[in-house]
N, C-alpha and C positions, 0 to 999 in steps of 0.2 A: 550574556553578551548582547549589544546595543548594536555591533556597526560601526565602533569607533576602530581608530588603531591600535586601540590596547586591545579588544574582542579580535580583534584580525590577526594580533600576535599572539594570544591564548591561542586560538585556531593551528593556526600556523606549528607553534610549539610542540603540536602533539606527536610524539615518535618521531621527530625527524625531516618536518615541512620544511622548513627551512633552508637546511643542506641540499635538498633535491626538489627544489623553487621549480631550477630552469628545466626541469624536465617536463614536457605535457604528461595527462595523465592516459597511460596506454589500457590495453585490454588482453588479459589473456583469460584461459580455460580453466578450471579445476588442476589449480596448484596447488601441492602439497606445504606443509610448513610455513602458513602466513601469517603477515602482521598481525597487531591486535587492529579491528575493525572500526573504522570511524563512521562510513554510512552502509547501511543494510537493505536489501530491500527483495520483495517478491518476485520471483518471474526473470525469462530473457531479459524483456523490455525494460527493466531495473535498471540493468548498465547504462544505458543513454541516460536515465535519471540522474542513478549515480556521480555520473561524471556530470551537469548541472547543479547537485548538491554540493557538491565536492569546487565547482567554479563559485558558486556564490559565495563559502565558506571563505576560500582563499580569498575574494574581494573586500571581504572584512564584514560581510552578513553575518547577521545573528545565526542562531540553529534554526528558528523559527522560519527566519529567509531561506535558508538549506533545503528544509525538508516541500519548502513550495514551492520554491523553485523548481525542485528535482521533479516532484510527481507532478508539474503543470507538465512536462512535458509530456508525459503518455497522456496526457487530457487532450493537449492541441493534434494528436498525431491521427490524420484520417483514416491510417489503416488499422486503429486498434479499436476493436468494438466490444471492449469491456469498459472500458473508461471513456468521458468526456465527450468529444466532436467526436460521432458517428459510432457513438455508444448503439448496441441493439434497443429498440425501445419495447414497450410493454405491451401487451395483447391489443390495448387499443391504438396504438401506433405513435406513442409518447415516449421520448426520449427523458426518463427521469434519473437526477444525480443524485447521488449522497454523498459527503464527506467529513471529515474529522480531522483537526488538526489539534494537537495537545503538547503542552511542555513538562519539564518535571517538576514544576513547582503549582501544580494545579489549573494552569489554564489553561482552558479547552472551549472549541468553538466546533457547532456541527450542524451540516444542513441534510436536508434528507428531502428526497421527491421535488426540486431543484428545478428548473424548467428554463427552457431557453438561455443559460447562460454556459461557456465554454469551464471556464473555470472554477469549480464546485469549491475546492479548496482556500480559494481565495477570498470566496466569500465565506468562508466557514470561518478562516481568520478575519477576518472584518466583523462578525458575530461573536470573536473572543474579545476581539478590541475595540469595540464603537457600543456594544451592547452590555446590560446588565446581564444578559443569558447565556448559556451555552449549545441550545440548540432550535433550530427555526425548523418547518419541514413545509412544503407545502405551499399555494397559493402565497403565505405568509413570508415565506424565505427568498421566492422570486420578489415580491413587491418587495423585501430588502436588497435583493441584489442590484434592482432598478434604480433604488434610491439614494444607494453608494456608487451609482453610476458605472456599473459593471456592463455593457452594451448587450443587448438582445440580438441572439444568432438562433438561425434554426438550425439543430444538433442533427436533425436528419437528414444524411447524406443519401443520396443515389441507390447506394449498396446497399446500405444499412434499409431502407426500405423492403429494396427488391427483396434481401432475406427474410424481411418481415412477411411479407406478401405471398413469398413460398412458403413459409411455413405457417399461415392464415389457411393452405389449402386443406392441410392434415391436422392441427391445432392440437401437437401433438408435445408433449414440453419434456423432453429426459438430458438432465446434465451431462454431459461427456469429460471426465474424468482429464486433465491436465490438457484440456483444448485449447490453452493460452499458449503453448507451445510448440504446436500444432504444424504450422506455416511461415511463424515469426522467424526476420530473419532467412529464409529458405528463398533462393535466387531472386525473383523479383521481390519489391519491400511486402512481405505476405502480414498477416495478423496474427496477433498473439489467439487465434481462439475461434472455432467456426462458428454457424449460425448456431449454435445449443449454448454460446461460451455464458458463463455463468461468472465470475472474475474482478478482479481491483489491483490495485496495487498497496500494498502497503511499506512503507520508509522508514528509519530508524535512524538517528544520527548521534553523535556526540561532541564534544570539545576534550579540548586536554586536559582539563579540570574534573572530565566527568559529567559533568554537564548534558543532560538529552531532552532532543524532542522528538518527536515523530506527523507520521502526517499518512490519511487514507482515504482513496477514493475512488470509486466505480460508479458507474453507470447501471450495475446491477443485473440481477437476474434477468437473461433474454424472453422477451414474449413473457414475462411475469403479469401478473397480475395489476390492474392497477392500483398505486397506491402500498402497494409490498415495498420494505426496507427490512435488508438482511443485517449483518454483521456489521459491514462496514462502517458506519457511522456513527457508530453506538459505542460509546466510555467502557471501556472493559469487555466488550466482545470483537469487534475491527481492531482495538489500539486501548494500548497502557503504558504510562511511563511514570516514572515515581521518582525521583530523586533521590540520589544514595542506592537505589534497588537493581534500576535497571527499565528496559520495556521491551515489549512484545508485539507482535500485528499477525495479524491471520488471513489466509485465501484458502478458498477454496467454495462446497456451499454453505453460505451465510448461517441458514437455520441452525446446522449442525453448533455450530459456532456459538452461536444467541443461546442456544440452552443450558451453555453450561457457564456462558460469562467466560468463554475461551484465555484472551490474552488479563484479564484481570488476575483468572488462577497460575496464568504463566509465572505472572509475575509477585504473585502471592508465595507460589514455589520456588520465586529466588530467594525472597525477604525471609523466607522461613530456612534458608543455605544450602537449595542447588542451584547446582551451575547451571548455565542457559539450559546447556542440552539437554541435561537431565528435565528442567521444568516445563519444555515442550513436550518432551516426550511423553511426563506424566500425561498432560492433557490429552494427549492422543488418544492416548491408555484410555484413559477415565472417559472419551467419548464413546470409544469401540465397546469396552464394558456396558456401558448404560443403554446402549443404543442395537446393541447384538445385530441382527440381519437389517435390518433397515437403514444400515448405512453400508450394504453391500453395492459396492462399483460407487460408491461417493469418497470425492477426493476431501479431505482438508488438511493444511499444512499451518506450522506455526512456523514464527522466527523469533529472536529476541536475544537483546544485549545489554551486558550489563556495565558498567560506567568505567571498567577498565580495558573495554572492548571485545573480551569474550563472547562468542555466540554461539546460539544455537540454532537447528533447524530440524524440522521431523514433520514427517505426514503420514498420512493412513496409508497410500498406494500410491508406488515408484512413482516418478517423472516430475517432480514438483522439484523447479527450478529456484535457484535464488542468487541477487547479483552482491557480492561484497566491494568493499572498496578500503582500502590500506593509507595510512596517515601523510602518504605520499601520491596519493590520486592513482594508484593501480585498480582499477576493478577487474575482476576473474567473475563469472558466472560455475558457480556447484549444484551438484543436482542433491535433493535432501534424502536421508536416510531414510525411510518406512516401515510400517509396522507389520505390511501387509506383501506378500511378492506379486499383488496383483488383483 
């Protein structure tokens, strides 16, 4: 899909756009008995993506526009400090981005350690499509975001500081377990995640055709180290999509994630013919096995869907959120199955 009208009617086509245009797209809970899935995504804060993914599509956007669309918006939002504008920044008080955006016909653009720019993902697409390469990190990826004219902001807000600066007094680093769920949402606009939040968002999208792309990006590990990139950015451990097979993304922490090549195997276990659920689940499995007590109290969760809209969802321990979205712009947030009660 290009963006034409013909891509905007494919779009459209899927399950029943069409018939139910003039309805905005609403939001309920953990509904039983749902459509097959057009955009997928990690966490609370997914929904508001969602419904951004799901506006760009219907305007006659590619997937590619969908899936950036949808995750700019947890980048620009001041109160989320996993992702983008007032992301936590790293022990020396740098706000660094990573991200990945990939389609199913093999193009992928990703940037890692990121600096000064709002929009990680933007530029990660601009590195698929302005570049012979698929990933920049570093001094290297800011001087390209400069140079595609992407404006320089300073990421560090007020808050994001001051939590930096408390926890400068104890320098003390332990992940808390679904802290993106935390406060998000909860009476005043609260964050998906406290000062320990460790988190990303990851995206999945399709057309009617089958057709997917995806898109993933965080701000990264809190108070990290400098120069540390987890999962998210990385082809086969943040994000995989394949054409004809399906794709996957992952949250939760990164490491875990990186050793075993997470969402590549996800999706290595569709092509080989399980169903979504089943091939997150595998990888659950296969990380708890390997990994035995040293991923006690660590969350990681998979997602993934395959091009007839099927999904799945599974993590190590309860509370890992995820937002769906139905070929008529409904999104429900579900909470995912686990392996672990706790």
């Amino acid at each position: 899909m290009n963006g034409t009208k013909d891509g905007r009617r494919a779009f459209l086509r899927g399950a029943g756009i069409v018939a139910g245009l003039a309805a905005a797209p609403g939001r309920v809970f953990a509904q039983a008995a749902a459509p097959r899935a057009t955009i997928l995504s990690t966490w609370d804060f997914g929904a508001p993506a969602n419904d951004a993914a799901f506006a760009a599509g219907r305007a006659g956007g590619s997937l590619i526009d969908m899936v950036e669309a949808g995750v700019k918006v947890p980048e620009a939002d001041p109160n989320n400090h996993s992702v983008g504008y007032s992301g936590y920044p790293d022990r020396d008080g740098h706000v660094t981005l990573d991200a990945v955006i990939m389609d199913d016909a093999g193009g992928v653009g990703a940037v890692a350690a990121l600096e000064d720019t709002v929009h990680a993902i933007s530029v990660a697409r601009a590195v698929m499509e302005h570049t012979p390469h698929t990933f920049l990190v570093g001094e290297g990826a800011t001087r390209f975001a400069r140079d595609r004219g992407f404006p320089r902001v300073n990421l560090l807000t007020p808050e994001a500081e001051k939590a930096w600066r408390e926890w400068m007094k104890a320098q003390n680093y332990r992940p808390v377990a679904n802290s993106e769920t935390g406060t998000y949402g909860a009476g005043r606009p609260g964050t998906p995640g406290g000062a320990l939040d460790h988190d990303t968002i990851g995206m999945l999208a399709r057309d009617a055709k089958g057709r997917m792309a995806g898109a993933c990006t965080t701000s990264g590990m809190a108070f990290k180290l400098r120069g540390r990139v987890g999962d998210s950015p990385q082809v086969g451990s943040g994000l995989y999509v394949e054409r004809g097979v399906g794709g996957a993304t992952s949250t939760g922490l990164g490491e875990e994630v990186t050793r075993v090549c997470g969402t590549a195997r996800v999706v290595a276990s569709m092509r080989g013919g399980m169903a979504p659920q089943a091939a997150c689940e595998e990888a659950a499995r296969h990380i708890a096995a390997l990994r035995g007590d040293a991923i006690k109290g660590v969350q990681v969760g998979f997602l993934a869907m395959d091009p007839a809209g099927r999904i799945g969802a599974f993590c190590l321990l309860p509370g890992f959120t995820y937002a769906v979205t139905d070929a008529v712009g409904r999104t429900r947030v579900e909470k995912a199955p686990s392996l672990f009660k706790a």
